[in-house]
C-alpha positions, 0 to 999 in steps of 0.5 A: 500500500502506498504511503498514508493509505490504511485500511479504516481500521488501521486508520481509526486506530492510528488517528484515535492514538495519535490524538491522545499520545505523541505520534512516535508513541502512537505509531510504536502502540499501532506496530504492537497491536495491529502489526502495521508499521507506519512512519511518524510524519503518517500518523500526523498527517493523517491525524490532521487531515481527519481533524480538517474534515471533522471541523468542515463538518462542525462548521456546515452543521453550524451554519445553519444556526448563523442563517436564521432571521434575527427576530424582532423583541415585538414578536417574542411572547413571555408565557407561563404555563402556571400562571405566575406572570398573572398580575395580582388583583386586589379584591375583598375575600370572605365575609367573615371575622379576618377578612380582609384585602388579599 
């Protein structure tokens, strides 16, 4: 196989390591586990390039939020479902001895 071209496992495995561990490390941990010999500057490329995709993929999956119409404060609506944003009346309660404004 040519330089950089590894089977996906291999490649999980050496991006996976290479995040968390140096890439001389990573690549001496993929030769014991996995059999496969790689140089160190592989490991780095390779590990690079898999973080430049998964930031495009980040930021297409964002853009989406940056594309919504800016709402104006007129259109919002404050609601609550337990009536707490009720204002409180005062009226005459009871008839009784201790009635009073409530």
């Amino acid at each position: 196989m040519p330089d950089g071209h590894l089977l996906p496992h291999a490649q999980q495995t050496l991006v996976s390591m290479s995040s968390d561990l140096p890439f001389g490390r990573a690549v001496k941990h993929l030769e014991r586990t996995l059999g496969v010999v790689v140089h160190a500057s592989t490991a780095r490329r390779q590990t690079f390039a898999v973080g430049q995709r998964m930031l495009e993929v980040q930021n297409t999956q964002a853009q989406p939020l940056s594309a919504c119409p800016e709402e104006h404060a007129s259109e919002r609506m404050a609601m609550s479902s337990d009536g707490s944003m009720v204002p409180r009346v005062r009226r005459r309660v009871g008839g009784g001895q201790g009635s009073g404004d409530w």
